[in-house]
C-alpha positions as a Markdown table, in Angstrom:
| # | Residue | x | y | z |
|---|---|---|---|---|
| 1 | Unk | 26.7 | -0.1 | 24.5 |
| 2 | Unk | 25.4 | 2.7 | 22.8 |
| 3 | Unk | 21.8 | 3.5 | 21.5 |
| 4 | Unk | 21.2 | 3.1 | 17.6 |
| 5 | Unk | 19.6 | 6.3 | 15.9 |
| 6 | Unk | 16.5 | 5.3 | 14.9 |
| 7 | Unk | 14.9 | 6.5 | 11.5 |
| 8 | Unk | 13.0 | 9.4 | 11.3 |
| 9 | Unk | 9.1 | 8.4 | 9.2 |
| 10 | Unk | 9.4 | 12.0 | 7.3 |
| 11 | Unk | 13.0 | 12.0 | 5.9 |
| 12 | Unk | 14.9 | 15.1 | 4.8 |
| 13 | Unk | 16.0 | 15.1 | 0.8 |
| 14 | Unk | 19.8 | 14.0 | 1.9 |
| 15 | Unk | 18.3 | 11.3 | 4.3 |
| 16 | Unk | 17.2 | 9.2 | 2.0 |
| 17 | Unk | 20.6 | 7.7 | 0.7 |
| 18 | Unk | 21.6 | 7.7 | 4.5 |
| 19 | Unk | 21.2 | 6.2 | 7.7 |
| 20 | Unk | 20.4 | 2.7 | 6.4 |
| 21 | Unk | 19.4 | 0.2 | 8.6 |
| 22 | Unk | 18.4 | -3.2 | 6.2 |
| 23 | Unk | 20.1 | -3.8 | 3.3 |
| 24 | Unk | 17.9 | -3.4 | 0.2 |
| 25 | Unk | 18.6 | -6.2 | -2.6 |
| 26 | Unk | 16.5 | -7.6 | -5.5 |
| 27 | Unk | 15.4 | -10.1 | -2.8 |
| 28 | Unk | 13.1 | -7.1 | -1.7 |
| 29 | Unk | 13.2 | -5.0 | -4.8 |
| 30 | Unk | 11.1 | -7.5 | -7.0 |
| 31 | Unk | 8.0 | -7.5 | -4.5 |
| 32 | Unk | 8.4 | -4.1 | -4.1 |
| 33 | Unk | 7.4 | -3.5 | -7.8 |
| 34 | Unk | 3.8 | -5.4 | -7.3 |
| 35 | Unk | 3.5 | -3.2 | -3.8 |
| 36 | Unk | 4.0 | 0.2 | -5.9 |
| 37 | Unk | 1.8 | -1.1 | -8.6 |
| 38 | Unk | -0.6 | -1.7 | -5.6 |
| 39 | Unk | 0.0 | 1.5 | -4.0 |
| 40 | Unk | -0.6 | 3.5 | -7.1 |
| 41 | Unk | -3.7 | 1.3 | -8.0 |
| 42 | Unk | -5.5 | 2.7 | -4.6 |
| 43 | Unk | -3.8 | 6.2 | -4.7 |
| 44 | Unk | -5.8 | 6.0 | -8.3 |
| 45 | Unk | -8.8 | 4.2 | -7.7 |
| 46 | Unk | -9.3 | 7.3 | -4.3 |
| 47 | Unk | -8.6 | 10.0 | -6.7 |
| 48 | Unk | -11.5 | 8.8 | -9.2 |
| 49 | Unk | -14.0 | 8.0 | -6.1 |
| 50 | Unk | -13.3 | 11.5 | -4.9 |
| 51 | Unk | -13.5 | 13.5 | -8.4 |
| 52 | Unk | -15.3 | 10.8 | -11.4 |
| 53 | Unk | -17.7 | 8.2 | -9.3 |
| 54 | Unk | -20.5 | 9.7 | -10.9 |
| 55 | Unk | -19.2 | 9.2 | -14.8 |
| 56 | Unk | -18.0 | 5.9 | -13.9 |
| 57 | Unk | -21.1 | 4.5 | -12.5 |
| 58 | Unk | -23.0 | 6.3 | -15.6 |
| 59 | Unk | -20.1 | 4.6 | -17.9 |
| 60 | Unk | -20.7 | 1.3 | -16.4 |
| 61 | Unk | -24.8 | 1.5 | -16.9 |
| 62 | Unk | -24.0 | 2.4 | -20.3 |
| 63 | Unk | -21.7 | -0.4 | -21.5 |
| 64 | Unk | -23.1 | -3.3 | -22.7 |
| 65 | Unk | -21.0 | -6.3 | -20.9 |
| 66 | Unk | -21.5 | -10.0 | -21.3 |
| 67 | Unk | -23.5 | -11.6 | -18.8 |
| 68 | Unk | -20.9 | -13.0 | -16.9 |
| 69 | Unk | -19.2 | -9.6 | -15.8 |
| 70 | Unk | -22.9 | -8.7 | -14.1 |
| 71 | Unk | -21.3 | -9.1 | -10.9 |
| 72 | Unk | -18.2 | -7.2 | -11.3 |
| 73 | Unk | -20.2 | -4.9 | -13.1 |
| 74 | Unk | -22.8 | -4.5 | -9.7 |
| 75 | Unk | -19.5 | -4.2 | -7.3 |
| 76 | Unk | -18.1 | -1.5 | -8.8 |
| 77 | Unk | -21.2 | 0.1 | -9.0 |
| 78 | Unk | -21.7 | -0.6 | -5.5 |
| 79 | Unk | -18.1 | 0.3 | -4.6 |
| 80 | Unk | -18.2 | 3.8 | -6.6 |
| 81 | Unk | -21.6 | 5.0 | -4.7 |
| 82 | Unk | -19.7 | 5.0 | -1.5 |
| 83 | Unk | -19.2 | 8.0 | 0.6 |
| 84 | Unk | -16.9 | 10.7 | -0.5 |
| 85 | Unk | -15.0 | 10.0 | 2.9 |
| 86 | Unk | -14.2 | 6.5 | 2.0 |
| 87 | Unk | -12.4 | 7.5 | -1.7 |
| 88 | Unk | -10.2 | 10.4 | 0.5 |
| 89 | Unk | -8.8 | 7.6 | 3.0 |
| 90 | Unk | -8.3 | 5.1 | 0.5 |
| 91 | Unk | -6.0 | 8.2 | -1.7 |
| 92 | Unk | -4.6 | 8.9 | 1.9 |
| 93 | Unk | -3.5 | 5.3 | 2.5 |
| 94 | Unk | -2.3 | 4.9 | -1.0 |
| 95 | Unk | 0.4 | 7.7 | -0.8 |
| 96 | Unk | 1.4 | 6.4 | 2.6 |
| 97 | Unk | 1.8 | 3.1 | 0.8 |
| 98 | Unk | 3.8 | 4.7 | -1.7 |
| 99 | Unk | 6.2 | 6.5 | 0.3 |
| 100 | Unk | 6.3 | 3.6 | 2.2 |
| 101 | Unk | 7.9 | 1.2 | -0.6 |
| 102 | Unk | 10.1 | 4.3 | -1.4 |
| 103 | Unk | 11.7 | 4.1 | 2.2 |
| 104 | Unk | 11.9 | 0.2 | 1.8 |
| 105 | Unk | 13.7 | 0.5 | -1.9 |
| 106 | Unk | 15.8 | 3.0 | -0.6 |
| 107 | Unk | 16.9 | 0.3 | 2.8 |
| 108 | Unk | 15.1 | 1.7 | 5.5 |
| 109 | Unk | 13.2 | -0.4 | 7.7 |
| 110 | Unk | 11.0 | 1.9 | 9.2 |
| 111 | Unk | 9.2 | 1.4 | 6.1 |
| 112 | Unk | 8.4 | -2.1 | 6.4 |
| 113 | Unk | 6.7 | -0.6 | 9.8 |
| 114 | Unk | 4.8 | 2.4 | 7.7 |
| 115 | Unk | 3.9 | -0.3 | 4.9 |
| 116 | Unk | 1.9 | -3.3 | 7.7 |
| 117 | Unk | 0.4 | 0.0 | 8.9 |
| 118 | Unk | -1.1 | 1.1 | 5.9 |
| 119 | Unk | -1.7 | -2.0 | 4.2 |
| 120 | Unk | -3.3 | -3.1 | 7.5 |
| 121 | Unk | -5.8 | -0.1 | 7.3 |
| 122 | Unk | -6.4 | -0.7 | 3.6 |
| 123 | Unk | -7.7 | -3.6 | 4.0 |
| 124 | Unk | -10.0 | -3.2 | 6.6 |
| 125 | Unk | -11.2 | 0.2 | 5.2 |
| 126 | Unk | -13.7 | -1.8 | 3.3 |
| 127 | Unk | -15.0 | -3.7 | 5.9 |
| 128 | Unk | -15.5 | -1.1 | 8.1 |
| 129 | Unk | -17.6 | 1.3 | 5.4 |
| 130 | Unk | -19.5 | -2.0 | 3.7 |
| 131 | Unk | -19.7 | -4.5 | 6.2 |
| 132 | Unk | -19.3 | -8.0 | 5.4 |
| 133 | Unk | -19.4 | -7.1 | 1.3 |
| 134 | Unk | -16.4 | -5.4 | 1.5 |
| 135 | Unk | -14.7 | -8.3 | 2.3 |
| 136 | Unk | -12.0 | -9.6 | 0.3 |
| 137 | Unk | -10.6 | -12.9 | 1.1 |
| 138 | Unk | -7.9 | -13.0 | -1.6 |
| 139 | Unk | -6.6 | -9.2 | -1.1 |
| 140 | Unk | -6.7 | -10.1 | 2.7 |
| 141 | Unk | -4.4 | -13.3 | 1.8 |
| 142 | Unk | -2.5 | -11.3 | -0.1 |
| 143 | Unk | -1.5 | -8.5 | 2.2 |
| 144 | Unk | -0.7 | -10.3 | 5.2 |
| 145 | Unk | 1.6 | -12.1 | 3.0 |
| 146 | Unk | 3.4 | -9.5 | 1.4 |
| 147 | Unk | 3.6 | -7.9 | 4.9 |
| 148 | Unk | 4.6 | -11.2 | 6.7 |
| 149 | Unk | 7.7 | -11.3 | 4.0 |
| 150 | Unk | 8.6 | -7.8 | 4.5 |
| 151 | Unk | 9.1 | -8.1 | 8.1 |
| 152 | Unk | 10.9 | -11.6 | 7.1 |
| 153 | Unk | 13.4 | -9.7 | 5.3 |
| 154 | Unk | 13.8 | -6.9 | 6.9 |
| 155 | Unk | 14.7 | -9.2 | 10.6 |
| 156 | Unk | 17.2 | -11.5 | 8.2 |
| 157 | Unk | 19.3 | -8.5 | 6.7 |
| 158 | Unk | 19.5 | -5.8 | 9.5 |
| 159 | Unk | 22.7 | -3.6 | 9.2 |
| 160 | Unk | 23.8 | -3.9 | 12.8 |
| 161 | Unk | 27.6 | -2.3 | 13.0 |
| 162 | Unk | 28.4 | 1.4 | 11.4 |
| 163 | Unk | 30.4 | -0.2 | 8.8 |
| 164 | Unk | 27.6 | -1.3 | 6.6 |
| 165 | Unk | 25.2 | 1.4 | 6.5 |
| 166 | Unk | 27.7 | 2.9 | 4.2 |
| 167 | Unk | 26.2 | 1.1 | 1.1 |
């Protein structure tokens, strides 16, 4: 029997295309589209905590909205007078989102592993800085399913012989 190489997490510009270990199909390529939307959602919503909370939260005061927006309109508020801290983790666990659908779209597993990680810490980022306000049941729900399927996917379509990580 001999031992598998596993993949590296920080690949080299020619590794990306090699040493395969799922296959990658539209059967993951079509959720990973909504996890880079997500990923580049909370890369951006950590760059404009870190650099623009202040005009946003003067923005927000200075827009009229209808009634029923008052408490969106009081969360984000809330949300964007966090610490600076908060905003530079949330930009930090973004990327590593990012990169980690890249590594899934190009068929390496070790991104499903990077991605349950990250998302993992995104969502309890929140909760630990706001307590019980920053929980969000449906982004919770959400995650753990996206994450759950991942794992699904990447257990039913494992390359296991040298042959098929030619692809």
């Amino acid at each position: 029997m001999t031992a598998t190489k596993k993949t590296p997490i920080i690949l080299n510009k020619g590794q990306m295309s090699q040493n395969k270990d799922m296959y990658s199909r539209w059967g993951i390529k079509i959720p990973l589209v909504f996890s880079f939307v997500n990923a580049f959602v909370i890369t951006l919503f950590g760059i404009i905590g870190t650099f623009f909370a202040q005009w946003f939260i003067s923005f927000i005061d200075s827009v009229e909205l209808p009634s029923i927006m008052y408490f969106w309109k009081e969360n984000l508020k809330y949300l964007l007078g966090a610490n600076i801290i908060f905003y530079i983790f949330m930009f930090i666990l973004g990327m590593i989102l990012f990169y980690a659908c890249l590594l899934m779209w190009n068929g390496h597993r070790t991104g499903v592993n990077l991605y349950a990680i990250g998302k993992s810490a995104t969502l309890l980022l929140p909760i630990l800085f706001f307590s019980l306000r920053g929980v969000a049941i449906g982004d919770i729900m959400i995650g753990v399913l996206f994450i759950a399927y991942y794992y699904l996917y990447m257990f039913r379509h494992l390359m296991t012989s040298p042959s098929q990580k030619t692809d």
